[in-house]
N, CA, C and O of each residue as an XYZ file, in Angstrom:
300
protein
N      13.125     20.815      4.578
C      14.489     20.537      4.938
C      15.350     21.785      4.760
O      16.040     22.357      5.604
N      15.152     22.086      3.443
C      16.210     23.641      3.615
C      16.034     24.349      4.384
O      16.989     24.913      4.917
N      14.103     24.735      4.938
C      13.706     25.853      5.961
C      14.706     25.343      7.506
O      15.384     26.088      8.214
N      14.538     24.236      7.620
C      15.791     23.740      9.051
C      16.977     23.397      8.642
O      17.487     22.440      9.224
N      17.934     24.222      7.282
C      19.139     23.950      7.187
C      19.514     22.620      7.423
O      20.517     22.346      8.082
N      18.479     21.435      6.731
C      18.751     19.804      6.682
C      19.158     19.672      5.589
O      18.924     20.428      4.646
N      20.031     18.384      5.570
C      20.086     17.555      4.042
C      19.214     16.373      4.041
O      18.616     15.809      4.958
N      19.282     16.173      2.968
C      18.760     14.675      2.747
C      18.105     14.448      1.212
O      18.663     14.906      0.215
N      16.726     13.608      1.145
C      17.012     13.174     -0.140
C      15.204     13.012     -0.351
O      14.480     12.657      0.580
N      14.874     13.224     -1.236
C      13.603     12.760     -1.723
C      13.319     11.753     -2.300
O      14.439     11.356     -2.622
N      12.502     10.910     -2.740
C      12.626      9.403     -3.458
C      10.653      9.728     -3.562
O       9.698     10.200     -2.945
N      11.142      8.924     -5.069
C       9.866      9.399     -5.955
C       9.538      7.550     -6.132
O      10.386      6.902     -6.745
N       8.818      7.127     -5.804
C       8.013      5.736     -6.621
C       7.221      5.417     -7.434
O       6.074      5.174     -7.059
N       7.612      5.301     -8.968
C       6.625      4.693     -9.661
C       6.175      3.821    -10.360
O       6.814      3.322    -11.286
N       5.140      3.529    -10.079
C       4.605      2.082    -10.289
C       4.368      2.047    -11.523
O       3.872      2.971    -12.168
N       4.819      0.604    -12.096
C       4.332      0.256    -13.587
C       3.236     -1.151    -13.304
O       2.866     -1.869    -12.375
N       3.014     -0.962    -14.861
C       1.373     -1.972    -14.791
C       1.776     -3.840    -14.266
O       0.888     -4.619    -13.920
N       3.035     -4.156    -14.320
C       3.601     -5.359    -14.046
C       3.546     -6.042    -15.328
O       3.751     -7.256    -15.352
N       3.342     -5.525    -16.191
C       3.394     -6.590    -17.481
C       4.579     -7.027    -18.045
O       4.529     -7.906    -18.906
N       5.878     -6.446    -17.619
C       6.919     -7.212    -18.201
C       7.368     -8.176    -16.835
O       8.553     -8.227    -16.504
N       6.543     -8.763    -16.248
C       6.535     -9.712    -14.851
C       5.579    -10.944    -15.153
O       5.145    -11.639    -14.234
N       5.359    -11.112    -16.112
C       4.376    -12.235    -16.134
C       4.585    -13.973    -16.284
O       3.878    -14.897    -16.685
N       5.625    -13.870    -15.860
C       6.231    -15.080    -15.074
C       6.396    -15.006    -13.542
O       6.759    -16.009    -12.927
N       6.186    -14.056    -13.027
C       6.446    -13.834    -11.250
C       5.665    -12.979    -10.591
O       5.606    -13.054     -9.364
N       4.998    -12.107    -11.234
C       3.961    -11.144    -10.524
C       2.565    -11.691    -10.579
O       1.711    -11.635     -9.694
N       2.474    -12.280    -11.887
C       0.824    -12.819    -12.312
C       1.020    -13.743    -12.020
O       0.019    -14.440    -12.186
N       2.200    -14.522    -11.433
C       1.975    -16.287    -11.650
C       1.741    -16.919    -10.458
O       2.716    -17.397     -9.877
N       0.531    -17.034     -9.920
C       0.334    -17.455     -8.617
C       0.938    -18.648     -8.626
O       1.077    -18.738     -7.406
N       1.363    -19.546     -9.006
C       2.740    -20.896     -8.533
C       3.957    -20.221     -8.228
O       4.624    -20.629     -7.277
N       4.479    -18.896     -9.141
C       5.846    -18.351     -8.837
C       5.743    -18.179     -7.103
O       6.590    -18.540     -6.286
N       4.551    -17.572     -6.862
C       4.440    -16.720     -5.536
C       4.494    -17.848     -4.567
O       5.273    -17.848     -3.615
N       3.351    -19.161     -4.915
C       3.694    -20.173     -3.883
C       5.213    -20.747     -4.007
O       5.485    -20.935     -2.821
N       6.037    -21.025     -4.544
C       6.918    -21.294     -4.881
C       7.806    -20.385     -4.244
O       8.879    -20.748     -3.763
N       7.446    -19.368     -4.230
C       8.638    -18.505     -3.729
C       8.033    -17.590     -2.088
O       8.234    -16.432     -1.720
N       7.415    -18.500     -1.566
C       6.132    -18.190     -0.653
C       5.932    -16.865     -0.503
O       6.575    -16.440      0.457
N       5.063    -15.724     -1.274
C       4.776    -14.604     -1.336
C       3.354    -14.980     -1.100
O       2.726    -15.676     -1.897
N       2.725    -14.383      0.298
C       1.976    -14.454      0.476
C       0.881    -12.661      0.563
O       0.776    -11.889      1.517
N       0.548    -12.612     -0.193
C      -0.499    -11.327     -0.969
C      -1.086    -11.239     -0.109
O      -0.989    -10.182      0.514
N      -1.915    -12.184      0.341
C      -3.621    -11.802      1.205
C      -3.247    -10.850      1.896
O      -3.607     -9.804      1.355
N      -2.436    -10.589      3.281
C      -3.138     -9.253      4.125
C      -2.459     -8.069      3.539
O      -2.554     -7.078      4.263
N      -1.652     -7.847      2.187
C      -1.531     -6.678      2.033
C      -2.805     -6.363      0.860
O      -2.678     -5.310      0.235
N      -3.901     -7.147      0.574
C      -4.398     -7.487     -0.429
C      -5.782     -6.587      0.089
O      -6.599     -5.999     -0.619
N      -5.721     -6.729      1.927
C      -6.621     -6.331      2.858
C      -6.503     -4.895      2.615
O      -7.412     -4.221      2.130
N      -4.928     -4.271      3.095
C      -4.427     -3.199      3.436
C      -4.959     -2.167      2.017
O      -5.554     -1.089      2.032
N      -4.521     -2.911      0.974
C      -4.894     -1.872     -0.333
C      -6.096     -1.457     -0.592
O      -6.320     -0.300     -0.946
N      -7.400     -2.744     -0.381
C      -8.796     -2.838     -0.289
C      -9.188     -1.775      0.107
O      -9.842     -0.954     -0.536
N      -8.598     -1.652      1.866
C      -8.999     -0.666      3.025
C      -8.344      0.610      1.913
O      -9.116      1.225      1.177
N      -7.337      0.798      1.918
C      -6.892      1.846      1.354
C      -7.696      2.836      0.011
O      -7.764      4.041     -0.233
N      -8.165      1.712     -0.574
C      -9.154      2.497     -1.947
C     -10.400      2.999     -1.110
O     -11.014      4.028     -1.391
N     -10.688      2.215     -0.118
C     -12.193      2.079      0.504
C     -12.216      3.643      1.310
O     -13.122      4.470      1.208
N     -10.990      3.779      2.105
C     -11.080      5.113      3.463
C      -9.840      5.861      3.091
O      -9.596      6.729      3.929
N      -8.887      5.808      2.012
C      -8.025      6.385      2.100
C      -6.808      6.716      2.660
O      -5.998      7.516      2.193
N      -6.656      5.755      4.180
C      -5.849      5.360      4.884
C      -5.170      4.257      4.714
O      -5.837      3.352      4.212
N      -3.634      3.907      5.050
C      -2.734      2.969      4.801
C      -2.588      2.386      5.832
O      -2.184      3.193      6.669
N      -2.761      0.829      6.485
C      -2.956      0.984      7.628
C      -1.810     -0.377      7.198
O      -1.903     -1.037      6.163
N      -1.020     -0.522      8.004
C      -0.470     -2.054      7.924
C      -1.169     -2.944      8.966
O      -1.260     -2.456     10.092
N      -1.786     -4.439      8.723
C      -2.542     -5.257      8.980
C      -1.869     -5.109     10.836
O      -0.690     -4.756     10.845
N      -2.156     -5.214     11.499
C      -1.945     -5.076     13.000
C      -1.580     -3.722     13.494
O      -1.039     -3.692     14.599
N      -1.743     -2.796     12.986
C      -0.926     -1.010     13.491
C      -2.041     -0.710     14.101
O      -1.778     -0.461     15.277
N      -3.563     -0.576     13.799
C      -4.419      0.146     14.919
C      -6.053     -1.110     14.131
O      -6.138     -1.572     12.993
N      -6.832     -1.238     15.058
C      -7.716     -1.802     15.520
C      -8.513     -0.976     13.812
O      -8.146      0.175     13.578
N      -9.358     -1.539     12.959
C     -10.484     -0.794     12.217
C     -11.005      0.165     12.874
O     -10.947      1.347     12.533
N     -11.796     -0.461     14.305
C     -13.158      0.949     14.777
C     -11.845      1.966     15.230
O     -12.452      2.999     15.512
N     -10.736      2.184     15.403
C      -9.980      3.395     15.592
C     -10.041      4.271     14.130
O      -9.961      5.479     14.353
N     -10.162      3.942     12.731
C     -10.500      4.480     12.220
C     -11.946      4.968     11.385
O     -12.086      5.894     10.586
N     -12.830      4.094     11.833
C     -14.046      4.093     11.266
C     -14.484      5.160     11.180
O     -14.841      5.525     10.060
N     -14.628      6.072     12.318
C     -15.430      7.276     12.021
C     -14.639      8.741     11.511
O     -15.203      9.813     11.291
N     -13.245      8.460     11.400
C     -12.491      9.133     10.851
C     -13.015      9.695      9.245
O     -13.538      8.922      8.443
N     -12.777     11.138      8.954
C     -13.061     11.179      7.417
C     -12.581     10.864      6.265
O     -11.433     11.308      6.275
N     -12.765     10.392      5.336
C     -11.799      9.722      4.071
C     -11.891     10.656      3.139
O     -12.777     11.506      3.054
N     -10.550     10.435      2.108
C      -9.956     11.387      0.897
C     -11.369     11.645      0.298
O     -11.537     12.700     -0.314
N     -12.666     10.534      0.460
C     -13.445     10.443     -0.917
C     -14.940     11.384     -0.434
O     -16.016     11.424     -1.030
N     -14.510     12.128      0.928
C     -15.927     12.664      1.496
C     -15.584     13.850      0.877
O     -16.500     14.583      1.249
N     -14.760     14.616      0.076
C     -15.081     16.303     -0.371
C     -15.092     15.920     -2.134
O     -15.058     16.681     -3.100
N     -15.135     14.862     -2.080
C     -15.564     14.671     -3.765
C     -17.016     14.879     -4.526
O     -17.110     14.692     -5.739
């Protein structure tokens, strides 16, 4: 941004273990109750540990990335 004389803003995310949530994060009734439905981002994270890619559940077909290389092939 500075090299193109831009402004703007950076934003840092970090995740904690959810343990001061254990009435609403762990509580699978909170989630039905409050209909939070987990499963396909449950997919997305799976895929994500598995190939290293973030894919949101409908953005591109699996075999578009299958033969692609993942974070875990220069390990």
């Amino acid at each position: 941004m500075l090299r193109e004389k831009r402004t703007g803003s950076v934003a840092t995310v970090l995740c904690d273990s959810g343990d001061r949530h254990p009435n609403t994060y762990y509580d699978p009734d909170w989630h039905d109750r409050n209909h939070v439905d987990t499963a396909p981002r449950e997919e997305t994270i799976t895929r994500f540990l598995g190939t290293g890619f973030w894919l949101d559940p409908g953005i591109l077909p699996t075999a578009a990335i299958a033969d692609r290389p993942t974070i875990w092939d220069n390990v």
